[in-house]
N, C-alpha and C positions, 0 to 999 in steps of 0.2 A: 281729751278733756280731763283733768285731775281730779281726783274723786278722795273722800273724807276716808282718813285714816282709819277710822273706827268703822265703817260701815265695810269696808276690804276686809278685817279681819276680820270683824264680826260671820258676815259670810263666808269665807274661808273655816273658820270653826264650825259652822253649818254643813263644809261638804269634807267634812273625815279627817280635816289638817288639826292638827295639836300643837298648842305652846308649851314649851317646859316654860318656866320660870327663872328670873336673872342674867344678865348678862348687859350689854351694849346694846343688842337690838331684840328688836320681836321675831323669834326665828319662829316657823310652821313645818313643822312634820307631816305629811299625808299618811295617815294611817289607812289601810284597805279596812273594806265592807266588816273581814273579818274580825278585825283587830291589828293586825300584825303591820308594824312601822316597815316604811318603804324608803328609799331614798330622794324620792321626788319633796322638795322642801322648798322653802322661796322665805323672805324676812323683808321687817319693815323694821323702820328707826325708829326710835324714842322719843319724841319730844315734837315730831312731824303731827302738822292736822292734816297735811294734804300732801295724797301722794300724786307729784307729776304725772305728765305721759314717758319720759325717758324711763321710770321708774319701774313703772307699769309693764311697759316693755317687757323693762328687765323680768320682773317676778314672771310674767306671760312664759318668759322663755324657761324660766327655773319649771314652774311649774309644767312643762311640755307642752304647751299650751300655742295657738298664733294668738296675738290678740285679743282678734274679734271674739277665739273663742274664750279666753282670758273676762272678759268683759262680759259675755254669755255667763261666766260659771259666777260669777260676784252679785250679778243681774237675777239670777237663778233661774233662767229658760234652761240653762243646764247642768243637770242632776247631778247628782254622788255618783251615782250608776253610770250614766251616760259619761263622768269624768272619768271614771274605772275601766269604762270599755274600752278609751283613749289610747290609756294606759297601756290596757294587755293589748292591743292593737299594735303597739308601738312598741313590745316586747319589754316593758318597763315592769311590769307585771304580769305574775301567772294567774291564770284562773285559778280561783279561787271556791271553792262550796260553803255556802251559809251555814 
């Protein structure tokens, strides 16, 4: 189901992803609990209201994500934390101390 552009990102900025500013697209940075920029990233276009399901996909898989749980983290049944443990679960990230 394609869901509004703005509400994706908007949520995405909610669980620790940052935008720089300028370019061709909306790109997101995951930045950890700490602070510190990670490599896990995903982008949306410019000028899109709706992002598809192919699309979707795609960013699910940028962000290491399936899906479901892709849909989970925008939906916010799944946390910052709970995306972070993903993460170091999946050796993307080391633990980290607050």
């Amino acid at each position: 189901m394609p869901r509004k552009q703005v509400d994706v990102e908007k949520s995405l900025e909610a669980k620790g992803f940052q935008r720089p500013r300028g370019g061709d697209h909306n790109y997101f940075h995951y930045h950890s609990v700490v602070g510190k920029k990670t490599a896990v990233f995903t982008k949306t276009s410019h000028g899109a209201r709706e992002i598809d399901d192919g699309l979707l996909a795609r960013m699910a898989r940028q962000c290491k994500l399936t899906r479901a749980d892709f849909d989970r983290l925008i939906d916010c049944p799944l946390d910052r934390n709970s995306y972070e443990s993903k993460l170091v679960e999946q050796g993307l990230l080391e633990v980290q101390k607050v």
